[in-house]
N, C-alpha and C positions, 0 to 999 in steps of 0.2 A: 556217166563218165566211164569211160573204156579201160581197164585195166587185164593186160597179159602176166603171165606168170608162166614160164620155161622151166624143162626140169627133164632130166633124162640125160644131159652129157657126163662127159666123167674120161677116163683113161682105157682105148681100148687098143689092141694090136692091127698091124698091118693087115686087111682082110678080112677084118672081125667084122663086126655090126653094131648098132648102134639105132634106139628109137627115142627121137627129141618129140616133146609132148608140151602143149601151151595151150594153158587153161585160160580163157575169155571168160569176162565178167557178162552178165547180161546174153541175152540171146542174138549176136552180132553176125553170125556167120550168111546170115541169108540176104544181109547188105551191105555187110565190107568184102573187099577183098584182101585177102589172107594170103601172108608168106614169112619165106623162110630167108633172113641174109645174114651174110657170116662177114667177119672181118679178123685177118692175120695179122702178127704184127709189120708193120710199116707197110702194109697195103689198104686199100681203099675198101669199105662197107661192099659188098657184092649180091645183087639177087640170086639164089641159091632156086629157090621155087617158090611157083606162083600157083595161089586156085581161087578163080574168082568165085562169085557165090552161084552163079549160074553152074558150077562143076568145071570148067577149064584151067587145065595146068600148063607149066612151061618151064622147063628147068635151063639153067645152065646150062652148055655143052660139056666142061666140067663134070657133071654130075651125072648125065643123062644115063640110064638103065643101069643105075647103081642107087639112085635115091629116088622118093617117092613121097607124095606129100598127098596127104587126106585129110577126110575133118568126120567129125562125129557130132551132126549137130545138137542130139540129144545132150550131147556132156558138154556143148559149146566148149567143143577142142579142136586142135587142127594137130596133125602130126608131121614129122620128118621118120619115115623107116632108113637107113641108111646103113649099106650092104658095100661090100667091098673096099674096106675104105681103106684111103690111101694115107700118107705121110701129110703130103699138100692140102687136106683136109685139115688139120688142124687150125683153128679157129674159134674164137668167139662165134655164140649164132644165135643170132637174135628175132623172137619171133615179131610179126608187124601186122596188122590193121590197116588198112586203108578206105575211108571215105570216100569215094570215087565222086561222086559229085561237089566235093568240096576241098578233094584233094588234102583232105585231112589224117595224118600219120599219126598212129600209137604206136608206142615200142614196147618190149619186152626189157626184162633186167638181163637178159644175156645167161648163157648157158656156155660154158670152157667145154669144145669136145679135142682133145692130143690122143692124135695116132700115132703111137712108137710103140718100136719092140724093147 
């Protein structure tokens, strides 16, 4: 059984940084594909970034060359670094698993990242 664990959000300023970290049970990274989705309030869950286990990523327009998403497969972890961040960042962000052959979802418990001054 798959179990994620997120940690790394918290309260930073406009242009600050910020790196979200999610610990994977078991050694999954080399057959699920891993990402990162946030959800604000009154809008819809959103892909933030993607890397599948082959090493291809895909971010958001949103996000592109401000966040960056990797994994460490020895510590079965995947990361979010996140640079420049904005206001409209703030959100829930939840790390995800996916099954690709069976189209199978594990979530994370969600990490609060609030970008204000």
């Amino acid at each position: 059984q798959v179990q994620l664990v997120e940690s790394g959000g918290g309260l930073v300023q406009p242009g600050g940084s910020l790196k979200l970290s999610c610990a994977a049970s078991g050694s999954i990274l080399s057959i699920y594909t891993m990402g990162w989705y946030r959800q604000a309030p009154g809008k819809q869950r959103e892909l933030v970034a993607g890397l599948t286990s082959g090493g291809s990523t895909n971010y958001a327009d949103s996000v592109k060359g401000r966040f960056t998403i990797s994994r460490d497969g020895a510590k079965n972890a995947v990361y979010l670094q996140m640079n420049s961040l904005k206001p409209e960042d703030t959100a829930v962000y939840y790390c995800n698993a996916k099954y690709v052959p069976l189209q199978y979802d594990y979530w994370g418990q969600g990490t609060q990242v609030t970008v204000s001054s």
